[in-house]
C-alpha positions as CSV (number, residue, x, y, z in Angstrom):
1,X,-50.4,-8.5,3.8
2,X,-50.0,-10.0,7.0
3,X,-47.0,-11.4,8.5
4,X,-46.1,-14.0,11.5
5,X,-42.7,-14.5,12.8
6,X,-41.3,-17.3,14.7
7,X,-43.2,-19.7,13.5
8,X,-42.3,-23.9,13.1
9,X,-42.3,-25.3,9.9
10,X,-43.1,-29.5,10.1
11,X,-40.9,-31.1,7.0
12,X,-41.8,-34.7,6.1
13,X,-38.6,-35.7,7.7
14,X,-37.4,-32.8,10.5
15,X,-39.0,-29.8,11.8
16,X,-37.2,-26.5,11.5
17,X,-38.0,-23.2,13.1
18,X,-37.5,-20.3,11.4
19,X,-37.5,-17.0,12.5
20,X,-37.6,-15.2,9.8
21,X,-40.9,-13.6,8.9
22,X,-43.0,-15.4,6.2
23,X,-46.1,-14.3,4.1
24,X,-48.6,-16.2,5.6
25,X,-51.4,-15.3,3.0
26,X,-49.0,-16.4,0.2
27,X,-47.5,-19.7,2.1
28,X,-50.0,-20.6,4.5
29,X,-53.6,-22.0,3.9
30,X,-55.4,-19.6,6.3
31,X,-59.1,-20.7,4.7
32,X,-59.4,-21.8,8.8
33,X,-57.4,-20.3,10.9
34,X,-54.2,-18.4,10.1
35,X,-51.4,-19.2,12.6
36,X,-50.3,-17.2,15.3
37,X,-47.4,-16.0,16.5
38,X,-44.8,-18.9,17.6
39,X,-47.1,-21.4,16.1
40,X,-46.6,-24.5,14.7
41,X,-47.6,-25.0,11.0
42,X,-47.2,-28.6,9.5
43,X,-46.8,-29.1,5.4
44,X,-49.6,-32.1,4.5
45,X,-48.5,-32.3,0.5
46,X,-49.8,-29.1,-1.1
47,X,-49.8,-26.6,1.0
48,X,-48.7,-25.2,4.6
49,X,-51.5,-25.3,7.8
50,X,-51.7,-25.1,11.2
51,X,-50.7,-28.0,13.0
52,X,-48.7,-29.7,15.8
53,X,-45.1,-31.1,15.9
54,X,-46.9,-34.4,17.2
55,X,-48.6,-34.7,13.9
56,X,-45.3,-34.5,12.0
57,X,-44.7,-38.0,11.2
58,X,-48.1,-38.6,10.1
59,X,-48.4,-36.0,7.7
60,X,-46.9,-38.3,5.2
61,X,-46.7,-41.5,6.0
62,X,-49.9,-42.6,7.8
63,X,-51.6,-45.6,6.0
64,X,-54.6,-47.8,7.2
65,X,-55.5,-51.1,6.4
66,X,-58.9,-52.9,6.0
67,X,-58.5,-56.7,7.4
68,X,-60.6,-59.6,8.1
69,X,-64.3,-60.2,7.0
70,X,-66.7,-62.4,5.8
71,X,-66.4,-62.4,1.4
72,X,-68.6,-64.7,-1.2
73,X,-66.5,-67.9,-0.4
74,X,-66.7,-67.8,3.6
75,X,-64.4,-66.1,6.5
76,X,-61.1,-64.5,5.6
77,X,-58.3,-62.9,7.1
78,X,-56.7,-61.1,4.6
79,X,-55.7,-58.2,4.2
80,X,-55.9,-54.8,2.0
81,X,-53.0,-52.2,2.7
82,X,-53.9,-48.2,1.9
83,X,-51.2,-46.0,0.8
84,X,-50.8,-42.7,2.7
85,X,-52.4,-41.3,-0.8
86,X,-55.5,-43.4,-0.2
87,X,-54.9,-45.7,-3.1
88,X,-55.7,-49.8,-2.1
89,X,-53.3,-52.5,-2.4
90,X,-54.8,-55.8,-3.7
91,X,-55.2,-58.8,-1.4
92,X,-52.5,-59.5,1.6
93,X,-53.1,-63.3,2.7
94,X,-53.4,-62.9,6.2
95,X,-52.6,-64.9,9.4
96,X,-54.5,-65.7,12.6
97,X,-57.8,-67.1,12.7
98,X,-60.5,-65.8,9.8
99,X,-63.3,-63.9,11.5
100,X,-65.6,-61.0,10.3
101,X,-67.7,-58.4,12.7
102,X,-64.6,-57.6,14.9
103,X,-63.6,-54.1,15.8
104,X,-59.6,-52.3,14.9
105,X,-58.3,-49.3,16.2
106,X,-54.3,-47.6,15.9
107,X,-52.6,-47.6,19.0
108,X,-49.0,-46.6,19.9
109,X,-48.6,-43.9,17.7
110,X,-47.9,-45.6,14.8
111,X,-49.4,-49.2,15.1
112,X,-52.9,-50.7,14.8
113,X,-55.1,-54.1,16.4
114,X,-57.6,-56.0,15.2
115,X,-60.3,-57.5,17.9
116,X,-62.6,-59.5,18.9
117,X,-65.8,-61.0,16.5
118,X,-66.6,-64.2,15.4
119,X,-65.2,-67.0,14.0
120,X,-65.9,-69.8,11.2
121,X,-68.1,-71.9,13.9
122,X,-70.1,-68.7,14.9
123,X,-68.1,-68.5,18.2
124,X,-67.7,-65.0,19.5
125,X,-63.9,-64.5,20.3
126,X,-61.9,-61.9,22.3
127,X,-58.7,-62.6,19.8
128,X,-56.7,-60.1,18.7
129,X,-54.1,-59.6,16.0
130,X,-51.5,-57.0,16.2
131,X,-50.4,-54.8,13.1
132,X,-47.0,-53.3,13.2
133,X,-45.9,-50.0,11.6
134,X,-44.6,-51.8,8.4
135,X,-48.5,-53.2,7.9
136,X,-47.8,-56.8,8.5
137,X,-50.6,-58.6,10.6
138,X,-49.1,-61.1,14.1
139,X,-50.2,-64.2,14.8
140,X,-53.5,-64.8,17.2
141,X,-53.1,-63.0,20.5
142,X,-55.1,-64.6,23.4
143,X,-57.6,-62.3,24.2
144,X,-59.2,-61.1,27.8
145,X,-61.9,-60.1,28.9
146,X,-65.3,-61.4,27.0
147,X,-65.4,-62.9,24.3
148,X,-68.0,-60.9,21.9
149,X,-69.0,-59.4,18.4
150,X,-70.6,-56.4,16.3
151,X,-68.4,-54.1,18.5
152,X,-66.8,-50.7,17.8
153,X,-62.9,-49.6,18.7
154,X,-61.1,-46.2,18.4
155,X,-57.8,-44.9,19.5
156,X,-57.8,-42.0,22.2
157,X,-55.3,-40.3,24.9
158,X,-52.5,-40.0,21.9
159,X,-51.1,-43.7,22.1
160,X,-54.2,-45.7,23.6
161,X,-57.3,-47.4,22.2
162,X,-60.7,-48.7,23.8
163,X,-63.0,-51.7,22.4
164,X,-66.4,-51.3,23.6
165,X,-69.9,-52.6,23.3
166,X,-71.5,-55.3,20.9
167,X,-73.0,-58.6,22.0
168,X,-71.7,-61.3,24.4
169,X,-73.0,-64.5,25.3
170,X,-75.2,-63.2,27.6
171,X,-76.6,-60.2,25.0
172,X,-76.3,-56.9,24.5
173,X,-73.6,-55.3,26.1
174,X,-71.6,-51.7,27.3
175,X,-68.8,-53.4,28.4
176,X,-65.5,-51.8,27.4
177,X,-61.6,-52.5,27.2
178,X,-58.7,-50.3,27.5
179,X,-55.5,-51.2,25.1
180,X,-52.7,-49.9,26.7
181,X,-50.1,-48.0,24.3
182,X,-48.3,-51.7,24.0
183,X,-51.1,-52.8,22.9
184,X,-52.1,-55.1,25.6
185,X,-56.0,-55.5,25.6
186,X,-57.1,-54.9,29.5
187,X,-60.5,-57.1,31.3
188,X,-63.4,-55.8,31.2
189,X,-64.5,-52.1,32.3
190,X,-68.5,-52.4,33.3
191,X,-69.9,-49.7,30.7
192,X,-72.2,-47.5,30.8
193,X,-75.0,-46.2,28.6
194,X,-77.2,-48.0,26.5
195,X,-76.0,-51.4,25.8
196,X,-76.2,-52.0,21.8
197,X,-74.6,-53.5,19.1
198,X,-73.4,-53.1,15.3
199,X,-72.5,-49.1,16.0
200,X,-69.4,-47.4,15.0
201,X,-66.4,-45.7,16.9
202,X,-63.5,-42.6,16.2
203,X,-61.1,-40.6,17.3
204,X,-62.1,-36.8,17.7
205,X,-60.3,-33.9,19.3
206,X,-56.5,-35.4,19.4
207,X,-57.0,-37.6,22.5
208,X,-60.3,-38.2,23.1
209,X,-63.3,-41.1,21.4
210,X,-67.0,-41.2,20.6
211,X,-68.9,-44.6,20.4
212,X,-72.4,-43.8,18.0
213,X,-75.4,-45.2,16.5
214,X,-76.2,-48.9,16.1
215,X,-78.9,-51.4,17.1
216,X,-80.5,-51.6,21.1
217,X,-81.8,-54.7,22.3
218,X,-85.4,-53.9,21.9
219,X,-84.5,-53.8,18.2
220,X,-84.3,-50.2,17.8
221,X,-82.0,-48.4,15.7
222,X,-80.5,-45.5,17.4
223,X,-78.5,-42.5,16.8
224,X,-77.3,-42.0,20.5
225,X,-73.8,-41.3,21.2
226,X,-71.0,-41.7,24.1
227,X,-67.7,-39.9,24.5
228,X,-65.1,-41.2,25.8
229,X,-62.3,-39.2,27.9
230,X,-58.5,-38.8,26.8
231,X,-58.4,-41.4,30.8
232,X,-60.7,-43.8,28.3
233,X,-63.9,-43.3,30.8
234,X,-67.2,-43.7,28.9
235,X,-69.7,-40.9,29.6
236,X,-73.2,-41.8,29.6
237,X,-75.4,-41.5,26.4
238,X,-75.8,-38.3,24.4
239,X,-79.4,-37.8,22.5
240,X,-78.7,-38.6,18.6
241,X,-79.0,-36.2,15.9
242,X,-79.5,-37.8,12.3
243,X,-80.8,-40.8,11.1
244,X,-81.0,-43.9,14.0
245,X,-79.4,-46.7,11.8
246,X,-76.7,-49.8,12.3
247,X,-73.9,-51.5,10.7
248,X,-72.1,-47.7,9.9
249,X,-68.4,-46.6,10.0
250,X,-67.1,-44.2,11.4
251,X,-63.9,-42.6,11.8
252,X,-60.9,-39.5,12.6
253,X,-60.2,-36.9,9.3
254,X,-59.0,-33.1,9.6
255,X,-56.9,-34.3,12.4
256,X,-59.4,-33.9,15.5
257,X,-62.4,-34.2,14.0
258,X,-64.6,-37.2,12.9
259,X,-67.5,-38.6,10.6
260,X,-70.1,-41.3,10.9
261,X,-71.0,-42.9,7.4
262,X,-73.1,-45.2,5.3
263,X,-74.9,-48.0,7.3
264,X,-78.7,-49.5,7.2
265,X,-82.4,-49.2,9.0
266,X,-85.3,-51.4,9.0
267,X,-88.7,-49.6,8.6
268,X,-92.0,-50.9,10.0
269,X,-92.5,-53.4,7.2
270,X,-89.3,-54.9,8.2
271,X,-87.0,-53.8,4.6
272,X,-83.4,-52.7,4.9
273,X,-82.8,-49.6,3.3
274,X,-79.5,-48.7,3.1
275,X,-77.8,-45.3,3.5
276,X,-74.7,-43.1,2.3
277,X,-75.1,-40.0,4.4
278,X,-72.8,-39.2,6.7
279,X,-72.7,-36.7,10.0
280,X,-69.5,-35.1,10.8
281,X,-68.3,-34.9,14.7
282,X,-66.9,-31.4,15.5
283,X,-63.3,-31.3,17.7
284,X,-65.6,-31.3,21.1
285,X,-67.5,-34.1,19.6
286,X,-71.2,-32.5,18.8
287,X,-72.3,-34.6,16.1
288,X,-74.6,-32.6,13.0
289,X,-77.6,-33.7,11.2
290,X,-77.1,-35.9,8.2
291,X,-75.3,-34.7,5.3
292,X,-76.8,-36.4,1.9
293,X,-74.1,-38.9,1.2
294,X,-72.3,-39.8,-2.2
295,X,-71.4,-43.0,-3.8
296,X,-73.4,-46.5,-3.4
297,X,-75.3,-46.7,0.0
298,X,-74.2,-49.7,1.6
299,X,-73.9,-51.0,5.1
300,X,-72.0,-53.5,7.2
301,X,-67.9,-51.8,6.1
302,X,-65.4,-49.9,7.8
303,X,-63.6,-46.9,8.0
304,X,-60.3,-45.6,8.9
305,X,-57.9,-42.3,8.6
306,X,-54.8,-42.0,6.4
307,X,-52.2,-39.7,5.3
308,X,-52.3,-38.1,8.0
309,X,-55.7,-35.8,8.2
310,X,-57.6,-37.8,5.5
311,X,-59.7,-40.9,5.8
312,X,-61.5,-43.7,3.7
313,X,-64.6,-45.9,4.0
314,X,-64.3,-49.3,2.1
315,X,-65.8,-52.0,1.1
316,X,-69.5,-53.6,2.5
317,X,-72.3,-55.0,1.7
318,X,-75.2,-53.6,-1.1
319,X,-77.1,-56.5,-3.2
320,X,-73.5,-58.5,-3.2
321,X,-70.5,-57.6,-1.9
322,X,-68.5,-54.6,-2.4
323,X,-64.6,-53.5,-2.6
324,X,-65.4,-50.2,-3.6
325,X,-64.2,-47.1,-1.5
326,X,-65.0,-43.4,-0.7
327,X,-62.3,-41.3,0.2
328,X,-62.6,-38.3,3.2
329,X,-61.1,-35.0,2.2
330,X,-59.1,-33.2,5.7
331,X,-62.8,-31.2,5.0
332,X,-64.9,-33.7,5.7
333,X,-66.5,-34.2,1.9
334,X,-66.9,-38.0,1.0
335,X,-65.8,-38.8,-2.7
336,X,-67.7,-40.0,-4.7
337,X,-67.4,-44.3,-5.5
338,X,-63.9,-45.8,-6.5
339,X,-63.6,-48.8,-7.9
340,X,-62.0,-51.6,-5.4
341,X,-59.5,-54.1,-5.7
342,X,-59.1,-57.1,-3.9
343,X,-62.1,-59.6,-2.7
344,X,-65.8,-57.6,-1.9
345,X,-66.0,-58.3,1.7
346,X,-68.6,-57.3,4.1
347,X,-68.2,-56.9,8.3
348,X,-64.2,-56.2,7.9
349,X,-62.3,-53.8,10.2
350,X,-60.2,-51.2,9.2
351,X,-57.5,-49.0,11.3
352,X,-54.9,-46.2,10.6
353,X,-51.0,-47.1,10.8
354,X,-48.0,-45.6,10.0
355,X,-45.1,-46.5,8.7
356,X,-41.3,-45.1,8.5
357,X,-40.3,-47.5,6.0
């Protein structure tokens, strides 16, 4: 059997090196790659894989939250809280002004913001809520930049996050805005690409972001994708591979990887048919053909990561509203339906968090 020696152990609470030689075959889940001299391996809850000391404090204690949304009575802003074992807390009564089709995204390491959308008198907004590491939603933040809905967010460059596209008062738009690792929203960045709305955003490759799918304004769905740098700088459009569609989720699992799930197209006849296939985003963001998804197809939820390599899609939109879930593996396999608590709520926003409390 083989051996590796000086090699890092992450503990939930400290990391340790050890020098002493371990059997890697016995302790180490190799199934990907088996570590390598001097490198670091992390402990995610069952077994030991490679990893970085970065990823420590997540690897037990990320959570995410779903927030926001539009449910059977009208606008909300509550909340649902996820453990870092994927289970959902019942409703959080929120603060900040109710508003559904808004984007989230973590930022800071440990912290997440909800953004944009529009409020209970169909005004688009450029408000934003912060989320500390403890999961409890701030008060309305004055926004910049403008004001606009049916966007996409994700984190990238470690600490950092980027809101981007969706439709302003003028229409469709590429326009993007940097969040600074204080989360402090910047003005507008003039974007580039096709200009769309109702598409979906992640994390992939540690540092870096990929903006996907959604709805042009000549109606179309598309399947089209952007990356974004770990400097936040859009790159222009990528051809799609899958199904074109809108109103998906997407979001980080495995740790630098990502998936793109659920979500709806229009045929010629003008009927929604709704989807639960997904397409999973390698670490240099190539996005694969569909994968036949499991669970209730629905459209119009969200998606975020927790416990650290895992993620979860929740809640949306079928013939009534949903508060189911589908939980990620760190494989990228969707779960099949569990059943929700809370409110069903449609057009919410979900981001990662963690928490040392």
């Amino acid at each position: 059997m083989a051996t590796y020696k000086t090699i890092k152990y992450i503990v939930p609470v400290e990391v340790v090196e050890h020098t002493d030689s371990i059997n890697a075959l016995a302790d180490v889940d190799t199934s990907t790659a088996a570590p390598t001299e001097g490198q670091t391996i992390k402990w995610n809850g069952t077994n030991w894989v490679p990893g970085d000391i970065e990823e420590a404090a997540a690897i037990t204690t990320q959570k995410a939250i779903f927030g926001f949304g539009y449910t059977g009575t009208g606008l909300t802003n509550k909340s649902n809280l996820v453990s870092s074992l994927g289970v959902v807390s019942s409703d959080v009564t929120g603060v900040g002004t109710a508003r559904y089709t808004l984007a989230a995204s973590g930022y800071g390491e440990d912290k997440a913001l909800f953004g944009f959308g529009t409020d209970g008198s169909s005004n688009k907004v450029s408000i934003t809520n912060l989320v500390s590491n403890t999961g409890v939603v701030a008060t309305d933040t004055a926004g910049v930049g403008t004001a606009k809905t049916s966007l996409a967010a994700a984190g990238f460059g470690g600490d950092k996050a980027i809101f981007g596209f969706g439709v302003d008062g003028s229409g469709y738009t590429s326009a993007t805005n940097l969040v600074s690792n204080a989360g402090v929203v910047a003005t507008d960045t003039t974007g580039v690409g096709t200009v769309r709305m109702q598409l979906a955003a992640a994390k992939y490759g540690n540092d870096k972001a990929l903006f996907g799918y959604g709805l042009n304004n000549a109606g179309d769905q598309v399947s089209m994708t952007n990356l974004v740098s770990n400097a936040g700088v859009v790159a222009t459009d990528t051809a799609g591979v899958g199904t074109a569609r809108e109103s998906s989720s997407a979001t980080g699992y495995g740790g630098d990887k990502a998936i793109f799930g659920f979500g709806h197209s229009t045929d010629d006849g003008g009927f929604r048919t709704d989807y639960s296939k997904t397409n999973l985003v390698s670490n240099t963001g190539v996005v694969s053909s569909d994968v036949t998804g499991v669970g209730t197809a629905r459209t119009i939820l969200a998606a975020a990561g927790y416990g650290g390599d895992k993620a979860i899609f929740g809640f949306g939109y079928t013939t009534s509203f949903e508060s189911m879930t589908n939980l990620v593996s760190n494989t990228g396999v969707v779960a099949s339906d569990t059943t929700g608590v809370g409110s069903g709520t449609y057009a919410p926003s979900a981001a990662g968090y963690s928490s040392t409390a």
